[in-house]
N, C-alpha and C positions, 0 to 999 in steps of 0.2 A: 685688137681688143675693142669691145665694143662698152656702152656706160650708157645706161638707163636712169636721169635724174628725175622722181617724180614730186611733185607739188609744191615746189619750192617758190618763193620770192625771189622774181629773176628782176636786176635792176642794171638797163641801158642806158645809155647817153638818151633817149626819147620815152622810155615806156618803164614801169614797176607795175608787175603782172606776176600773177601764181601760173604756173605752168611746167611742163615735163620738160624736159633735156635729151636727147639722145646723141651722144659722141661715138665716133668710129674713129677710131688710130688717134685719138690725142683733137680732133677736130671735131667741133660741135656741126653736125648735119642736116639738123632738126629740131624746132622747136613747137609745141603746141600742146592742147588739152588733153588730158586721156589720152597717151598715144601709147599704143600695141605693137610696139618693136621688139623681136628677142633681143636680148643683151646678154653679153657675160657676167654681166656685174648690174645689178641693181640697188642703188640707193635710192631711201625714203625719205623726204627732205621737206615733208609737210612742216611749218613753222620756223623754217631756218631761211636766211640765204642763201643764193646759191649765186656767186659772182665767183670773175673771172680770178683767178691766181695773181696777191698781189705782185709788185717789184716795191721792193725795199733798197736803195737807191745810196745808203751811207751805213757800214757797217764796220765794227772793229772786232775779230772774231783771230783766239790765238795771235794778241798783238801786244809786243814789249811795250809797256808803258811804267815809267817812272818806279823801276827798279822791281819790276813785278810783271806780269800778264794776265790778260784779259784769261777769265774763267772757262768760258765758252768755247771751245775747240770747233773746229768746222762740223763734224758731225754733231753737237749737241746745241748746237745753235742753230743749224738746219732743220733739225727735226722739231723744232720749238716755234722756228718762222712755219713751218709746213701745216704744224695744230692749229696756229692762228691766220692761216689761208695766206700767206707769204710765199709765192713758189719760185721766187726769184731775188736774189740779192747782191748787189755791187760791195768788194769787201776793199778796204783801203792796205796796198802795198805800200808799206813804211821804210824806203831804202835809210839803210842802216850808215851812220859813216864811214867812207873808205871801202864804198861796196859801187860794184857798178850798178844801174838798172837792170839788164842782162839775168844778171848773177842774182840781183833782190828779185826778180820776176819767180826765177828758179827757186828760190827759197821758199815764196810763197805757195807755189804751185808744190811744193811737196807737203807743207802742210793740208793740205785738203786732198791729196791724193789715196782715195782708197776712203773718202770720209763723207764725198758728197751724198746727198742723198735729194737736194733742191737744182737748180742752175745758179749758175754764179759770174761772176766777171769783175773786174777788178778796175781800180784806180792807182795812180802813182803819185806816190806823197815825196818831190823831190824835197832833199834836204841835204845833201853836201853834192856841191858841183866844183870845190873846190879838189878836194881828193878821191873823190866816187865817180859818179858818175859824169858824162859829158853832155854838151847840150846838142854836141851829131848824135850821140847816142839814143840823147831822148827825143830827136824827131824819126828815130826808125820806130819807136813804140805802135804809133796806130797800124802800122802794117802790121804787127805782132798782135793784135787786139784791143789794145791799152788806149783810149782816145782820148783819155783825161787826166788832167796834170792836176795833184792841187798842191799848197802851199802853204804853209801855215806860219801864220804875219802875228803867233804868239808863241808863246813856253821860249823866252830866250833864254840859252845855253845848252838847249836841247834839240826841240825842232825846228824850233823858229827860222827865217830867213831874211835878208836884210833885202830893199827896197832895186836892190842892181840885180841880183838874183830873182827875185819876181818881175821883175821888168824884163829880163834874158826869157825866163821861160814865158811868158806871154809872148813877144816876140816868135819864139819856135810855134809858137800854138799857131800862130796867126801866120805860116808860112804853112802848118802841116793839118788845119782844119784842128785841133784839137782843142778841148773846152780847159778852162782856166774855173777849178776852184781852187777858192779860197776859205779857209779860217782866218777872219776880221774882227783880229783884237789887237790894240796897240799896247804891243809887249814891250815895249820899250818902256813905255810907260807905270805895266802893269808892275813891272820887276820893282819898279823904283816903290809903289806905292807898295806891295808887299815885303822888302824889307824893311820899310815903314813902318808896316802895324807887327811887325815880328820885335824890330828891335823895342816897340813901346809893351810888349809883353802880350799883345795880343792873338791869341793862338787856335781860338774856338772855330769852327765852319765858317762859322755868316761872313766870316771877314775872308772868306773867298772870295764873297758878293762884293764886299764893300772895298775889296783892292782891286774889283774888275767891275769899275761901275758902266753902265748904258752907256755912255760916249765916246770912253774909250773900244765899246764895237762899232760905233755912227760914226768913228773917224777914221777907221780903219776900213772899211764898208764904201766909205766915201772916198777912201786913196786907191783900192783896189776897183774901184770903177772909172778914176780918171786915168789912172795908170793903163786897164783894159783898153780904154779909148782910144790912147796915143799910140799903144801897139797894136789897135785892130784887131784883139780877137774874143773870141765869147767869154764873158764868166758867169760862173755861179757862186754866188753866197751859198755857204752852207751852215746851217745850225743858227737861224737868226732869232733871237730871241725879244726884240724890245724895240720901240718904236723909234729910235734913234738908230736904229739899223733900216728896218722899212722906207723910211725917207728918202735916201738916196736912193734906193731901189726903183723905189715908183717913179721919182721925178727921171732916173735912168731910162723903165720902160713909158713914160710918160712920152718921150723925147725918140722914142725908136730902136734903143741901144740892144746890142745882145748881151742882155742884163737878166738871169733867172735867180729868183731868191726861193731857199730849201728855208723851213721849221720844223723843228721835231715836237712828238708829240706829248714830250714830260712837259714843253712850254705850256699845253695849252692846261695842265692838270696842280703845278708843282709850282708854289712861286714861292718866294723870298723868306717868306715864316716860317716854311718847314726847316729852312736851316738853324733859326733860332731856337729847336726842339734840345730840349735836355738833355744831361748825361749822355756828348756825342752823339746823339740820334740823329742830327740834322748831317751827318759825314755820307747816310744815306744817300743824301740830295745833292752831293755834290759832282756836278759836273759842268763842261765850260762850252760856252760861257755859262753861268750862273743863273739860277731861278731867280726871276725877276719880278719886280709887283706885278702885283695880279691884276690894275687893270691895264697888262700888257697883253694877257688872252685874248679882250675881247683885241684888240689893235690886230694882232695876229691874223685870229681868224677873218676879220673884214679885208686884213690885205688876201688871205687864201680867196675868200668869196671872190673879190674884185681882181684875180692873177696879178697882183704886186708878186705875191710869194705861190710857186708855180707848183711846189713839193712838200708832201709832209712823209717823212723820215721818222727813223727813231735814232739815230746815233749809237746803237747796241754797242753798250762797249761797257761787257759786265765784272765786276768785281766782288768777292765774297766779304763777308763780314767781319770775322778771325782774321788776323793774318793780313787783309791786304786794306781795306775800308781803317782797320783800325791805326793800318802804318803812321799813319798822321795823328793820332790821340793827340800828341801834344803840339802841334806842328800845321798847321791846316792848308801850308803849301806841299806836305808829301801827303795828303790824302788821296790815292790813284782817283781820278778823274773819268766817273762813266756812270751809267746806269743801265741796267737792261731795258728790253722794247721789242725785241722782234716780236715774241710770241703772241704781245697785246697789239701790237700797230692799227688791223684795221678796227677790232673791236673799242678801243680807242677812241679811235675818228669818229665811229657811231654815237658812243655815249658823250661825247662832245657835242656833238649836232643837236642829238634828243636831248639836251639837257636845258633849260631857260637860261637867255643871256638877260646881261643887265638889263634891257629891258621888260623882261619877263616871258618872253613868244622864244619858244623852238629856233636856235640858232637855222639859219636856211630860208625866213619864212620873215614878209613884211604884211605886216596890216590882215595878218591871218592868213592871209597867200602863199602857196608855197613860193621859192625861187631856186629851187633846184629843176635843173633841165628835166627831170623826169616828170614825168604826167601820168596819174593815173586811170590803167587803161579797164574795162571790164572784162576782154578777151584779148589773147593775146592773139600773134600772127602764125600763120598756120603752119609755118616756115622758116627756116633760116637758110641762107644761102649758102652752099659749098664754100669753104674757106674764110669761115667765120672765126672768132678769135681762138687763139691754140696758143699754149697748151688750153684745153679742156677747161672749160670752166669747172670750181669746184667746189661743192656745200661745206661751206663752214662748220662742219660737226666735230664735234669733240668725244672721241670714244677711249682714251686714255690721257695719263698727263704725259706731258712730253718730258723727255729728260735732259731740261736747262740745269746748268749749275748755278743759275746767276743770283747775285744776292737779293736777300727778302725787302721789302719798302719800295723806295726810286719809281719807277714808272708801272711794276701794275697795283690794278688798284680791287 
């Protein structure tokens, strides 16, 4: 099948230029002015982008969480990354306890079977190596497709995992090539300080924040990086939210390490006051780690600017309002934990960018100059070479709403 993209704003690692598109079998073949190809399929795409199909990299789609599930089922959570130019997403396999990997790969793989409508692939959230799975088991994973382990160093009594179990699977990682994320939040901690503010009566949102403050990610953050080191093998932060996480990171890649840090992009929109919102409103905002002040944005984005933090995600892990947002009314550690984001991710990114940081200039952009690798060209090239990026680039238009269940507030805006 053939694709005719005309007049759009095509934006490269070198060049932001108006120009046509023509794709053959999923491969863009051709790029330039005016071009007089037939196509099967013609789109119009004067005034819009037209960039390449994002990857969305951290996703929770049809996933148990805290006596509930995520809203979003694989087909409706694809079709809602796809409206928002998303054509690819990593979804996190959650081994259950007393299940092997094996057997949780296969659980997973039946919920999306018959639902995809994006690509997809997956990660493995080991959490019982005790009576589930083994750690021969989880080094046959990358031959199966699965190349990344992550962990989660919070939610004790749930998913959490203690410090010999993250130490074991780094280790495999670093015999089998496979990446080590992590969630770096010291739950040990965290437990302690939240039956703290429960037993003194305090039960409203904010004190999600305020039982999960900044340090306890920057210390967690900072043991899953020494820890990665002594076993040799890659990791990723994921979901960094606050400059006490950043620091270790950077002095990590400062130093050479294979150290990658993920943000998502409620951080860069959502901070610490929307939980203090009335009559439960702030149950919206609740997701972990927690919205943090606000001037942790700008921190954020200058580490994305400067590659401290190498990924922006959304964490899609959506919950309704009735029924599942409210399970915590009075309780604000059973509040399910997430927000939506596929559908806004990269439109997002954009109104981030365009929008004046504290200093008042166009995030992107010093002393009136830009400093985004593109360059504005007045023509573009009359060409593109055979095996250019694929799938197809695709114009971000919007010709219906997509059918998200996910709840209203949280990340779009």
């Amino acid at each position: 099948m053939s694709i005719l993209i005309k007049g759009g704003r095509i934006v490269t690692a070198a060049d932001d230029y108006v120009a046509d598109i023509y794709v053959e079998d999923e491969t863009v073949t051709l790029i330039g002015e005016s071009l007089d190809q037939p196509a099967d399929k013609v789109i119009e795409a004067t005034g819009k982008y037209v960039l390449p199909g994002g990857v969305d990299p951290h996703t929770h789609l049809d996933m148990p969480f805290g006596g509930t599930v995520t809203i979003d089922d694989v087909e409706s959570g694809q079709i809602s990354a796809a409206f928002g130019g998303t054509t690819c997403h990593v979804d996190f396999i959650i081994q259950p306890a007393g299940m092997s990997f094996s057997a949780a790969f296969d659980e997973w793989k039946a919920k999306a079977n018959g639902k995809q409508v994006i690509d997809m692939g997956y990660h493995m959230a080991v959490t019982d190596l005790a009576e589930g799975g083994t750690l021969e088991e989880l080094g046959t994973l990358p031959d199966q497709g699965i190349t990344s382990y992550k962990l989660f160093m919070a939610y004790k009594g749930a998913l959490m995992v203690d410090d010999e179990t993250l130490f074991r699977v780094m280790q495999v990682a670093a015999e089998t090539g496979a990446l080590v994320m992590v969630h770096a939040e010291n739950g040990d901690a965290i437990d302690v300080l939240v039956k703290e503010a429960l037993a003194a009566g305090h039960t409203e949102p904010k004190y999600h924040a305020l039982t999960r403050p900044p340090e306890t990610e920057g210390e967690a953050t900072n043991r899953a990086i020494q820890l990665a080191r002594v076993a040799g093998c890659k990791l990723y932060v994921v979901h960094v939210s606050c400059q006490e996480s950043v620091e270790p990171i950077e002095l990590a890649r400062e130093k050479g390490w294979e150290v990658w840090g993920e943000t998502c992009t409620q951080y860069f929109f959502i901070d610490y006051s929307y939980l203090e919102r009335p009559d439960f409103e702030g149950a919206k905002y609740v997701y972990t780690p927690p919205p943090r002040a606000k001037e942790n944005q700008e921190v954020l984005w200058r580490a994305v600017e400067n590659d401290v933090l190498s990924v922006i995600s959304t964490d899609h892990c959506a919950f309704l309002w009735d029924g599942q947002k409210t399970m915590g009314r009075d309780d604000f550690s059973k509040i399910p934990n997430g927000a939506p984001g596929l559908e806004n991710r990269l439109q997002m990114i954009h109104e981030f960018v365009a929008a004046p940081s504290s200093s008042g200039r166009p995030r992107g952009t010093r002393n009136g100059r830009s400093r985004s690798p593109t360059a504005r060209r007045s023509r573009p090239p009359a060409t593109a070479p055979p095996g250019s990026p694929s799938p197809a680039a695709a114009a971000c238009t919007r010709t219906s709403r997509p059918r998200s269940r996910a709840a209203p507030g949280s990340c779009s805006r």
